[in-house]
Structure formats: structure tokens, C-alpha cells
C-alpha positions as CSV (number, residue, x, y, z in Angstrom):
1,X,56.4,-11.9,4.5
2,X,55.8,-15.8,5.5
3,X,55.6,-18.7,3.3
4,X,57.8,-21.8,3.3
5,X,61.1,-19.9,4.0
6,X,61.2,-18.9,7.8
7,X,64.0,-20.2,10.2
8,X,66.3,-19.9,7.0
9,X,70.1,-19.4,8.2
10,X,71.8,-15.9,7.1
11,X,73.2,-15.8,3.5
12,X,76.8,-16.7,4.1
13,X,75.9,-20.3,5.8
14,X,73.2,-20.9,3.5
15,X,75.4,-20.1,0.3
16,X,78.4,-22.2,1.7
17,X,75.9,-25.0,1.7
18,X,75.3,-24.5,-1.9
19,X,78.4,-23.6,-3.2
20,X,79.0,-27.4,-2.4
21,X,76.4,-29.2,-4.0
22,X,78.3,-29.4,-7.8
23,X,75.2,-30.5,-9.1
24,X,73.5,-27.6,-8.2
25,X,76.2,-25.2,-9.5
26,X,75.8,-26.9,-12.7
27,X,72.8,-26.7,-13.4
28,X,72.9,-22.7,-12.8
29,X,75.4,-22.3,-14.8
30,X,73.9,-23.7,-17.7
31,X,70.5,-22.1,-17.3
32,X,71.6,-18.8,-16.3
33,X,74.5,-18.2,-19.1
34,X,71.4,-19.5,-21.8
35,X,69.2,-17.1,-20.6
36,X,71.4,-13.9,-20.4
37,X,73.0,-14.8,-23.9
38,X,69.2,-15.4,-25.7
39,X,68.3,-11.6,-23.6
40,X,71.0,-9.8,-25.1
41,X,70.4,-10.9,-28.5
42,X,66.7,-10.1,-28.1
43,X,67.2,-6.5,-26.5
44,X,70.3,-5.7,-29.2
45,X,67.4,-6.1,-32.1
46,X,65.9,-2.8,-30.6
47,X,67.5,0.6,-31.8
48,X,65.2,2.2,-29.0
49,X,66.0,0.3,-25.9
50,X,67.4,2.9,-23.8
51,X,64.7,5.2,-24.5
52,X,61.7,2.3,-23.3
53,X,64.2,1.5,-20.6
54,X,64.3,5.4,-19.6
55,X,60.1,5.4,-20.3
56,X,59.4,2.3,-18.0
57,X,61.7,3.5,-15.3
58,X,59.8,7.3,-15.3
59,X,56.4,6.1,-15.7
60,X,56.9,3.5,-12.7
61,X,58.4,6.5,-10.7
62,X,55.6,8.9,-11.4
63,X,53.1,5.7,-10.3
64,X,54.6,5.5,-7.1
65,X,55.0,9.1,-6.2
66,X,51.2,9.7,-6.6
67,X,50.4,5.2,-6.0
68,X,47.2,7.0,-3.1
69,X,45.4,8.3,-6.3
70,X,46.1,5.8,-8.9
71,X,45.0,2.9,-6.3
72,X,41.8,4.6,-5.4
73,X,41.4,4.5,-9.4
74,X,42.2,1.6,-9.8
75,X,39.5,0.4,-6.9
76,X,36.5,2.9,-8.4
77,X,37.0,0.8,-12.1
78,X,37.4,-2.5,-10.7
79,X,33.8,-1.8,-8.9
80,X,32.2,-0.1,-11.9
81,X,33.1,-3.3,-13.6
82,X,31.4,-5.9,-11.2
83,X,34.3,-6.9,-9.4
84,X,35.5,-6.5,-5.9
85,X,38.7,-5.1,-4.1
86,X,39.6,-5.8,-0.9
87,X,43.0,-4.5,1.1
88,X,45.2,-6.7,2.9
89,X,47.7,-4.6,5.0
90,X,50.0,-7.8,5.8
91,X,50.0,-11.5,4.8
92,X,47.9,-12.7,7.3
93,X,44.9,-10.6,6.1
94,X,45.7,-11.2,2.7
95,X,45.2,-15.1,3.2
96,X,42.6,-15.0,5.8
97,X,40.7,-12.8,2.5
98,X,40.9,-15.3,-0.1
99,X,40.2,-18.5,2.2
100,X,37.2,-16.7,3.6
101,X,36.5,-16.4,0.1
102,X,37.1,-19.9,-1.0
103,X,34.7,-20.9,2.0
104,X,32.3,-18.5,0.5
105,X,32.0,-20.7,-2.7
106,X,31.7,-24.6,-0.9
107,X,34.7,-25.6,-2.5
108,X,38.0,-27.5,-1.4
109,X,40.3,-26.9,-4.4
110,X,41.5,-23.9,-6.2
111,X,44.1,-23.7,-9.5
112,X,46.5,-21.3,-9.1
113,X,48.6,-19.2,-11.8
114,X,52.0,-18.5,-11.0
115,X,52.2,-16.0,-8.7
116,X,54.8,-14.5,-6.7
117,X,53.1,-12.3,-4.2
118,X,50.5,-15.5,-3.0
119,X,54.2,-17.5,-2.5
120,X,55.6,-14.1,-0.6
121,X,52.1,-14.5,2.0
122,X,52.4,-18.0,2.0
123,X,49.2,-18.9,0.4
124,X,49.2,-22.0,-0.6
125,X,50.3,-23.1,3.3
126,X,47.8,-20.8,4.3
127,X,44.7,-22.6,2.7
128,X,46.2,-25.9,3.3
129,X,45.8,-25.4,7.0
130,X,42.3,-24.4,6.4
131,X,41.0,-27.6,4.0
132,X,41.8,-25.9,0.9
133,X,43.9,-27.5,-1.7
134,X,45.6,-25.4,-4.0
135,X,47.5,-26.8,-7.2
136,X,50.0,-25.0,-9.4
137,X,49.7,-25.3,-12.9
138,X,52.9,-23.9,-13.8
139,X,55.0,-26.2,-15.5
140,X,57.9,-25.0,-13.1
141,X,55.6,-24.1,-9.9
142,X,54.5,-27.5,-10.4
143,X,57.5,-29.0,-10.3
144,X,58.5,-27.3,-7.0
145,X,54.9,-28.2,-5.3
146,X,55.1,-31.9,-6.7
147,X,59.1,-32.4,-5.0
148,X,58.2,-30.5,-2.1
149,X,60.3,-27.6,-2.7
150,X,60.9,-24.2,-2.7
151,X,61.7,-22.0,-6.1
152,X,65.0,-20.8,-6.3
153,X,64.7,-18.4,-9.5
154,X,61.9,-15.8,-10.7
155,X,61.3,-16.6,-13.7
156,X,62.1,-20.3,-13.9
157,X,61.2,-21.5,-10.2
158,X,62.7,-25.0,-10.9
159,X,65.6,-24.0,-12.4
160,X,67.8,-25.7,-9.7
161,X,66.5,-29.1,-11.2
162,X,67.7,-30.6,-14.2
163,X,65.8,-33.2,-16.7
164,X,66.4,-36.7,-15.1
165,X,65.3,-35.0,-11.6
166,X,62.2,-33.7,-12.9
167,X,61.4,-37.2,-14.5
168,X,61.9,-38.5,-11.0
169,X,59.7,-36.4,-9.2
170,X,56.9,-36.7,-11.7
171,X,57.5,-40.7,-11.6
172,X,57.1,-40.6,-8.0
173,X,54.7,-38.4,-7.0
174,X,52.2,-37.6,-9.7
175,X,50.1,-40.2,-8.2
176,X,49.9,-39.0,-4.7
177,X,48.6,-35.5,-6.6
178,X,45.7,-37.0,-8.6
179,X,46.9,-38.5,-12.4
180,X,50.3,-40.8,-12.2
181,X,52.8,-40.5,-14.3
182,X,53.1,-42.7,-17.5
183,X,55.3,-46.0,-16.4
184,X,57.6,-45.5,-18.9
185,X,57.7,-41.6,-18.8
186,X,61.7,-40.4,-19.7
187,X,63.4,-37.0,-19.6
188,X,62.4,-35.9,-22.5
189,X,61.6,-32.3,-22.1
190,X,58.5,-33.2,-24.6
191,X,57.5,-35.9,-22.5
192,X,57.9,-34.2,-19.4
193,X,55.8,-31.7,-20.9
194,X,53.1,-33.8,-21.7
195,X,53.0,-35.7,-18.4
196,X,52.4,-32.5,-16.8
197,X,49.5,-31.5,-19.3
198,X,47.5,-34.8,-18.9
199,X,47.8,-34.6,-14.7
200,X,46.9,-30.9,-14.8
201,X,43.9,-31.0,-17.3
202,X,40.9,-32.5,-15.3
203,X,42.1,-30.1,-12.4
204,X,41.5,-27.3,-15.2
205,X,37.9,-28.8,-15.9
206,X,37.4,-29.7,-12.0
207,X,38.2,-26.7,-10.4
208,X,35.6,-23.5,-9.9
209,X,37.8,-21.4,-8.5
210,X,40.9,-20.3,-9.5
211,X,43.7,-17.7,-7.8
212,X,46.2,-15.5,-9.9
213,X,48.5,-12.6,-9.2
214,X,48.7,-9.6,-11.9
215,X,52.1,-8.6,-13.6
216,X,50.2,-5.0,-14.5
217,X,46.7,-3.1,-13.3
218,X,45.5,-0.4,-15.7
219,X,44.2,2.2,-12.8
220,X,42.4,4.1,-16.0
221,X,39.8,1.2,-16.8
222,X,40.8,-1.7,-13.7
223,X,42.0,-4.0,-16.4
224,X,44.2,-6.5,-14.9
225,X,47.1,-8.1,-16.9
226,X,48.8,-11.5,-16.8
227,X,52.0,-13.0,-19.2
228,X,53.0,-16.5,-19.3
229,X,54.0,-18.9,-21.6
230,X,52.2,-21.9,-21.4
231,X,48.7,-21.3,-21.8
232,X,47.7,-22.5,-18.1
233,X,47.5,-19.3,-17.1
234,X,44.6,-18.8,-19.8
235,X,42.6,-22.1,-18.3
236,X,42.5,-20.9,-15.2
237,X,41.6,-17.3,-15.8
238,X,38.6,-18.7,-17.9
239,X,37.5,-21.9,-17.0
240,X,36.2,-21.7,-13.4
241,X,33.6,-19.5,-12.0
242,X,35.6,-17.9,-9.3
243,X,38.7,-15.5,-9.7
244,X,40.8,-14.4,-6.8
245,X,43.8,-12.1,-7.7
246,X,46.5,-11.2,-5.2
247,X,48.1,-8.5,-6.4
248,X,51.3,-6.6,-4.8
249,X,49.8,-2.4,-5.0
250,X,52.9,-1.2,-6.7
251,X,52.0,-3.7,-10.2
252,X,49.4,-0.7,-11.3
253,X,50.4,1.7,-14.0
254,X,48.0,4.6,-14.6
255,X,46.9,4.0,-18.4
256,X,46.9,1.9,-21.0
257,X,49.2,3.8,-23.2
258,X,52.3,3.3,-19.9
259,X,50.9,-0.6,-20.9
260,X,52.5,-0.5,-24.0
261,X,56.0,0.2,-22.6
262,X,56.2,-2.8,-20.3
263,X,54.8,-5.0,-22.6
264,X,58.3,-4.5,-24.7
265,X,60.4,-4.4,-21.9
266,X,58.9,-7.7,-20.4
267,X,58.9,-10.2,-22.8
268,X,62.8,-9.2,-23.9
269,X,64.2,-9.1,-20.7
270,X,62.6,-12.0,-19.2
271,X,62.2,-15.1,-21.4
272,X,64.0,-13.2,-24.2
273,X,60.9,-13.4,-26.8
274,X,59.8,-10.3,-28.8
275,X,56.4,-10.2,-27.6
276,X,54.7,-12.9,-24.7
277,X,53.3,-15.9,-25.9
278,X,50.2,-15.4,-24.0
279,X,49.0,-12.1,-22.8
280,X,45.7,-12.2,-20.3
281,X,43.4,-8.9,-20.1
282,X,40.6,-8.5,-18.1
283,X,38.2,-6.2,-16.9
284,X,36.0,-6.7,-13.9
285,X,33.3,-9.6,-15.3
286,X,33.5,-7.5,-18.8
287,X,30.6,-8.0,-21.1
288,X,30.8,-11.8,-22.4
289,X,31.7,-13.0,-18.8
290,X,29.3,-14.3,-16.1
291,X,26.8,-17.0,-15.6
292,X,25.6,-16.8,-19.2
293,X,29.2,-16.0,-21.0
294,X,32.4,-17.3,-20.8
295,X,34.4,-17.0,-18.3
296,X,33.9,-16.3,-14.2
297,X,30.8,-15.0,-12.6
298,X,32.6,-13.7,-9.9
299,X,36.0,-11.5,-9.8
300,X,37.7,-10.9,-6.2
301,X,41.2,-8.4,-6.5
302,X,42.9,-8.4,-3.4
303,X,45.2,-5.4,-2.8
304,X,48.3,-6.5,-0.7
305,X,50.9,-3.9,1.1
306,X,52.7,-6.4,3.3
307,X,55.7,-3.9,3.7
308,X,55.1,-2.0,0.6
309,X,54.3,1.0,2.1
310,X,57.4,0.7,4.3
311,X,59.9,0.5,1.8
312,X,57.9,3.5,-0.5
313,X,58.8,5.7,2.5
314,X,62.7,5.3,1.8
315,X,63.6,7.7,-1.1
316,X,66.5,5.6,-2.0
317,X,65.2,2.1,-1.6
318,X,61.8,2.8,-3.0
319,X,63.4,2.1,-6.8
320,X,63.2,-1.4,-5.9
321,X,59.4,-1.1,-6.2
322,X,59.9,-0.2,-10.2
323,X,60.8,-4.2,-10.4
324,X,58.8,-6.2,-13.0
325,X,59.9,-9.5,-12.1
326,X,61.5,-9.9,-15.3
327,X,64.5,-11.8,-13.7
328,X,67.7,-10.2,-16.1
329,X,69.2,-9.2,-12.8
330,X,69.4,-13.3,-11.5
331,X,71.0,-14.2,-14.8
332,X,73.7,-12.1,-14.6
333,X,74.5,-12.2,-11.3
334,X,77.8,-14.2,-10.5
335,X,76.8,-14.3,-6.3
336,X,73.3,-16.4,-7.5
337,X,74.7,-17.9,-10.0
338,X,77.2,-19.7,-7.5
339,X,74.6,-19.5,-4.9
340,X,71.5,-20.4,-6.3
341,X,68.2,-19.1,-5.1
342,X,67.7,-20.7,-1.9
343,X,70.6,-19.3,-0.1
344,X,68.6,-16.2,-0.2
345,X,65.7,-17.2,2.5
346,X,62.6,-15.5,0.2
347,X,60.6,-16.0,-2.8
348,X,62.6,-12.9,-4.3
349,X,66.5,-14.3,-4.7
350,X,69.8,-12.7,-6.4
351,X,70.0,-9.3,-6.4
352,X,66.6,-7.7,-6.4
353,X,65.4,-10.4,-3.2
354,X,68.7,-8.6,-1.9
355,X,67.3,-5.3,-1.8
356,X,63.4,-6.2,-1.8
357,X,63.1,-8.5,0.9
358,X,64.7,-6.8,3.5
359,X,62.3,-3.8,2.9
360,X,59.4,-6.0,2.9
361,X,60.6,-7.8,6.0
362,X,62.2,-5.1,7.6
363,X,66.1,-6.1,8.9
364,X,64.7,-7.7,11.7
365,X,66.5,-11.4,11.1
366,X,70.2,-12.1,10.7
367,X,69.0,-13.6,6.8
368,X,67.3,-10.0,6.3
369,X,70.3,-8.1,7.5
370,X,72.5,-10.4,5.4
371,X,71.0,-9.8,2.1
372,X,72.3,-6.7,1.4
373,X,75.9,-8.0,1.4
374,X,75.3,-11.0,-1.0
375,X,76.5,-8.9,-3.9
376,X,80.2,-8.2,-5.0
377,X,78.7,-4.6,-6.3
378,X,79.6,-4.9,-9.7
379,X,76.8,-3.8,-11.1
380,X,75.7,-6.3,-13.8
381,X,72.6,-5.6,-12.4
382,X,72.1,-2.3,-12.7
383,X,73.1,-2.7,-16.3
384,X,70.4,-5.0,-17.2
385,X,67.5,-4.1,-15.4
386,X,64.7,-2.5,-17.7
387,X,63.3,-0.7,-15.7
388,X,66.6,0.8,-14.4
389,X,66.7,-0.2,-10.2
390,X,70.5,0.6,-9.0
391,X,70.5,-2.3,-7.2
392,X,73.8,-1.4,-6.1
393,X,73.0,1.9,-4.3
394,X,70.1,0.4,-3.0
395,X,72.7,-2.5,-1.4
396,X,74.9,0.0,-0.1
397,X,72.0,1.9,1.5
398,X,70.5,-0.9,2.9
399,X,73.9,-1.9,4.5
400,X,74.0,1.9,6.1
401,X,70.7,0.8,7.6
402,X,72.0,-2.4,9.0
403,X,75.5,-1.2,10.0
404,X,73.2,1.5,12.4
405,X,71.5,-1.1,14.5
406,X,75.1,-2.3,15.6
407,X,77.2,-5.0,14.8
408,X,79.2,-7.4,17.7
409,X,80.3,-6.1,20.7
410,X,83.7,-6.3,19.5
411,X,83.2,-4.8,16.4
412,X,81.5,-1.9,17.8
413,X,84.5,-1.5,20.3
414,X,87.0,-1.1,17.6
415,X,84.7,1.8,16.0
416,X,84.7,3.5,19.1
417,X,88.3,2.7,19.4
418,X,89.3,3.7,15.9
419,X,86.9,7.2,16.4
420,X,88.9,8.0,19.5
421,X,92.0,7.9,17.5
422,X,90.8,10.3,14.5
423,X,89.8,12.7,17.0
424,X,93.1,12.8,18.5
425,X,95.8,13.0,16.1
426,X,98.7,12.7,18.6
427,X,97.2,9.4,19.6
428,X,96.9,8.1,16.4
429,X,100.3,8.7,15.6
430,X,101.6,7.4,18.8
431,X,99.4,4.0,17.3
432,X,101.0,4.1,14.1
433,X,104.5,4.2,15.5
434,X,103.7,1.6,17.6
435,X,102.2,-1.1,15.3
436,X,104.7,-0.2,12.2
437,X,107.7,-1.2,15.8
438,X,105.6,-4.2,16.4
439,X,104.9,-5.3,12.7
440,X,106.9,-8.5,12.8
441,X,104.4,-9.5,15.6
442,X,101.0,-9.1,14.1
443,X,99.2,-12.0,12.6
444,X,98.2,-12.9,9.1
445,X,94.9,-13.8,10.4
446,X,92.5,-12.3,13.2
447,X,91.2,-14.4,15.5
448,X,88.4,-15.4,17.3
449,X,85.4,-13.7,16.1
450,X,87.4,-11.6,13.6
451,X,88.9,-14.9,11.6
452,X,85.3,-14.9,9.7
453,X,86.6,-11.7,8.0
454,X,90.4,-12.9,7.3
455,X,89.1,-16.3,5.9
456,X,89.2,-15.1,2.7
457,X,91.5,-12.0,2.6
458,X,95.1,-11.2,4.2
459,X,95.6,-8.2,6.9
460,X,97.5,-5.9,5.1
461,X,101.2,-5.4,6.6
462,X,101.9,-2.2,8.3
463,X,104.8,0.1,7.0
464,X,107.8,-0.2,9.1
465,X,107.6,4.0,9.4
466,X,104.3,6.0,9.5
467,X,103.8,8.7,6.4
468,X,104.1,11.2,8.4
469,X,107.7,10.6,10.2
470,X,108.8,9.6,6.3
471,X,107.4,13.3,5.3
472,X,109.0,15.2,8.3
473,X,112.3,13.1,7.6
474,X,112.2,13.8,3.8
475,X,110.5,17.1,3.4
476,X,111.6,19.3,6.0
């Protein structure tokens, strides 16, 4: 992965910095506890939850298990439909793809729906460097592009801002983006709202080329899917005459009948609505599209891996692929909630980024082989997730995987130290007699390198007598 979040530090100084900012905390706090409390009442109006819960979770794991065959479907119907699929193998490709195509069309511009696999590659950065401007029309995504920002949350990418900052970054740079804001614009979210409409509509009617992602591809007929609330989405899968989709190759479900599922789980578990305002479908060019219908006369899909393949060759951690970026995990989790969504160094924060990111990545980077300890394991995740990820056992696998490329030299001394001990049980008890002598002696707090882990816990004290003198004295 690339994008705007290299050179981050490792989780634990990137969440201290947060955990400081009050304003910050607050404003989680408030989203995140509305969100999860509007989900639950949405899901609890279902008798049949469990059972689509169990449906989405077994038709994403039969997808993956044969993804080879349902991707080469998915390619044949995109063609047979008039469109074209190309396959990036890592982000570089994928963005050197869709500039090259850009180039193709004489234009500088492109309007983007939200999309997180074009902000895993780095897209927008990408097309910048090569004369290409791209604007978000997300309310939120646009938000984060007009502050010069990062998003910090799935679902709501700007949820680290409250109303009177939104206000000011609209006031202050609208202008530099095309449309100002109105002088006397204030934090109404109404207002806000409409601000936003007005500078994004002549980009709507200006651009003729447009870039999406997909939340779903139909491998039975190459239909791809997008949700979103707004309506922008809609504009800029209809109005200009070029349509790039970047599209991770785990979103494709073999038929339209799996469709179904997902479009119940989604909506619920996301922005807690019983069915998605707006729903996007299309098929290739489809019959009403192309230079005499509506809609573009020219439909690129772009395939991306990026570390996708890696992480489907990992029987545990491949689950993580089932996720559908429905964001219930980040709402309930009480590490991102404190955190916030930057601490994590991706696109993908709170607990899924914990478990998805360092797959993608590959624990290469002391952020990636942080992630999987930013979670208390206590499973709030697991318990929301529609499509049924243990998050959890994925974190504790991932940790096995980081805990075998070795830790300090210290650390990896008093292993080898501690092993030496269990293999030799007179040793050991010649160690436990000593330190439970010496008790009065040993420190609350390790230092030097170890004081990171006593910070926030005591050692515990050592008996004055090992178990096994007490036994011998007692039981013999």
C-alpha cells in the first residue's frame, strides 16, 4: 500500500498523541456511541439476522476459496459487455493504469466517488504528480481533501472534525478549489451541506471522466455495484463520458442472488438505514449507455491485488478479506474510539486496519507490526461484524507472526533464558528459591528498555517460598 500515510510512527506513539488532543476524543465519542446505538436498533428489527449474518460470511468464504474462477468470470462479462478489465498486481500498476488512461482521454480533471482502494494506492497523489486533478465529491472525502487531511474512519472519513471546523475549512479554502464559500456561510449542517453542493456541481457538469471503486462485482453478468448516500456517487457514474473503477478482487460475489444478502447486511450495519439510499448498478456500457444514451461511452475496471493474494494464502488471516467496509467494528471499538483513526498509519483503521493492513503491507514496518496489538481483545468486534471476521483470532495470529521475526535483543535473551530454565527443572527451582530470598530487592518497575512494559502495570511480587517446597513441606 502507499498513499498519504507512509513515515507514520508505530501505534503506541501515534495513539499517545491522540489520546491528548480532548477535542479529538470528543468528537469520537460522540460520533461513534451515535452510530453503534442507531446500528443496534436497526439490526434488532430483523428476526433473521444471524442467519444473513451466517449467509454473507459462507458465500464470501466460498468466493474466495474458488476467487481464480469467479475473477476470470467476472473479466469474460465485463468484455461481453463493452467494457475493459485490466490487472494491477500492486499500487504502482494500478495508478500508472488509470493515469495512462486519463492521458488517453486529453483531460486534466477527474471526479472521483468515494473509494477506499484508490486512497489504499494513493491515487489521488498519484495523478497529481502526473497533471491530473482529481476531486472528491464526497461530502466527507471532501472535507478531508479541502483541510488537507487524512480520513480517520470508514464510513465517515471526517469524523475526527466537528461542525465549526468544517465551516472553517470550507470558509478558507473553497476558493483555492474552484467555487468559494458563501461569506456568511455558518455551521449549520444544512448550510454546510449546501456549500458543498454548489462548489461541487459545475465539477459534476465539467468533468468527462470520472473514477469509482465498487462495494460488490456480480462475476455472473460483470455488474458492478456502488452504495452511498448522497447522490454524488450517481453524478459521477452518469454524467461524464469516461468511467475508471478501481476495484480491490475480493469485492466480487458469484451471483446476483449472494447480491441480495449484502444488500441487507450493508445498509444496517453501516449507516444503520434499512435499505441504502442510493444503490448504483451497472453493466459494462449496458444498452441505453454510450455516445447516443446516457451515461459513459467508455467503461475501464481495474482489478487490484496489491497484497491480496498474500493475505488469501493465510488460512486464518484470509477472513479478513470477507470485510464489506461496513465500519460496525470502528464504532464499537474502545482502542479507536480513544485513538481515533490516524493512530493507525492506513486508510483501513480500528480493528479491521489492525488485521488488514498488515497483510496488505506485509509486517515489514514497526506501524505494520504494531497493529495487531492495538486491541484489548475483547471482542466487540467480532460480535458486530456481519459478515462474521474474528478479528480477534486474526490479531492473535498476526502477533504469532510478528513475535517470530524477533523482538529486542534483550527480549529475546530472556526467552532463551526463560527456555533454558523449563528444560531444566533443577535450575528453575534453584531460580525460584532464589528470587522468592531476594524478593524484598526486586523493583516495582523494570528498567531501561523493559519500563515501556511496567508503565502501565505492576511486576507481580514473588512468593516468599516456591510451590513446590510449600507442597513437599505440607504434603509429604
Amino acid at each position: 500500500m502507499t498513499g498519504t500515510f507512509l513515515g507514520m510512527p508505530a501505534f503506541p506513539q501515534a495513539a499517545a498523541a491522540a489520546l491528548r488532543d480532548g477535542r479529538l476524543r470528543a468528537n469520537l465519542r460522540h460520533a461513534t456511541h451515535t452510530i453503534r446505538d442507531k446500528r443496534a436498533r436497526a439490526v434488532a428489527e430483523l428476526d433473521d439476522w444471524a442467519e444473513l449474518r451466517a449467509a454473507g460470511k459462507a458465500i464470501k468464504d466460498h468466493t474466495l476459496r474458488h476467487l481464480d474462477r469467479y475473477l476470470v468470470q467476472l473479466e469474460e462479462a465485463v468484455a461481453a459487455a463493452g467494457g475493459a478489465v485490466h490487472w494491477a498486481a500492486d499500487a504502482e500498476e494500478a495508478n500508472r493504469i488509470v493515469a495512462d488512461l486519463v492521458h488517453a482521454t486529453g483531460e486534466t480533471e477527474v471526479v472521483k466517488v468515494k473509494s477506499m482502494a484508490t486512497q489504499e494506492i494513493g491515487l489521488n497523489e498519484a495523478l497529481a504528480a502526473e497533471g491530473i486533478t482529481a476531486y472528491e465529491t464526497d461530502l466527507a472525502e471532501l472535507i478531508v481533501q479541502l483541510g488537507d487531511d487524512r480520513p480517520s474512519h470508514i464510513l465517515v472519513p471526517a469524523i475526527h472534525r466537528n461542525r465549526a471546523e468544517i465551516r472553517e475549512i470550507f470558509a478558507e479554502r473553497m476558493a483555492a478549489w474552484g467555487r468559494p464559500a458563501p461569506a456568511d456561510l455558518t455551521d449549520s449542517p444544512a448550510e454546510l451541506a449546501e456549500a458543498a453542493r454548489l462548489h461541487l456541481r459545475e465539477k459534476f457538469l465539467r468533468a468527462r471522466v470520472a473514477v469509482s471503486g465498487a462495494n460488490f462485482m456480480v462475476a455472473e453478468t460483470g455488474t458492478l455495484v456502488v452504495v452511498e448516500s448522497e447522490g454524488n456517487g450517481r453524478m459521477c457514474l452518469t454524467l461524464p463520458r469516461t468511467l475508471i473503477s478501481v476495484v480491490g478482487i475480493e469485492k466480487v460475489v458469484p451471483t446476483w442472488r449472494d447480491l441480495e444478502v449484502f444488500l441487507q447486511l450493508l445498509p444496517r450495519s453501516s449507516t444503520a438505514e434499512r435499505m441504502n439510499p442510493y444503490t448504483s448498478l451497472w453493466t459494462g456500457l449496458g444498452p441505453s449507455k454510450g455516445a447516443d444514451g446516457d451515461g459513459p461511452s467508455a467503461f475501464h475496471l481495474v482489478l487490484l491485488d496489491n497484497g491480496r493474494t498474500a493475505a488469501l494464502a493465510d488460512q486464518v488471516g484470509r477472513q479478513a478479506l470477507r470485510c464489506i467496509r461496513c465500519s460496525a467494528c470502528l464504532n464499537v471499538c474502545p482502542v479507536y474510539e480513544r485513538a481515533g483513526g490516524h493512530a493507525y498509519g492506513s486508510v483501513y483503521p480500528g480493528p479491521i486496519g489492525a488485521i488488514l493492513t498488515p497483510q496488505l503491507r506485509g509486517i515489514t514496518s514497526p506501524v505494520d507490526a504494531s497493529l495487531p496489538y492495538a486491541s484489548s481483545l475483547c471482542g466487540a468486534c467480532y460480535e458486530v461484524c456481519p459478515v462474521a471476521i474474528d478479528i480477534p483470532e486474526v490479531l492473535v495470529h498476526l502477533r504469532e507472526r510478528v513475535a517470530e521475526q524477533g523482538g529486542h535483543p534483550l527480549e529475546r535473551a530472556a526467552i532463551a533464558a526463560a527456555g533454558y530454565l523449563f528444560d531444566h527443572p533443577a535450575a528453575l527451582a534453584a531460580a525460584e528459591r532464589l528470587a522468592g530470598r531476594t524478593r524484598a530487592l526486586h523493583p516495582r518497575r523494570l528498567p531501561g528498555p523493559g519500563r515501556a512494559w511496567t508503565d502501565t502495570r505492576d511486576l507481580p511480587q514473588v512468593p516468599a517460598e516456591p510451590f513446590r517446597d510449600w507442597w513437599r513441606r505440607n504434603r509429604s
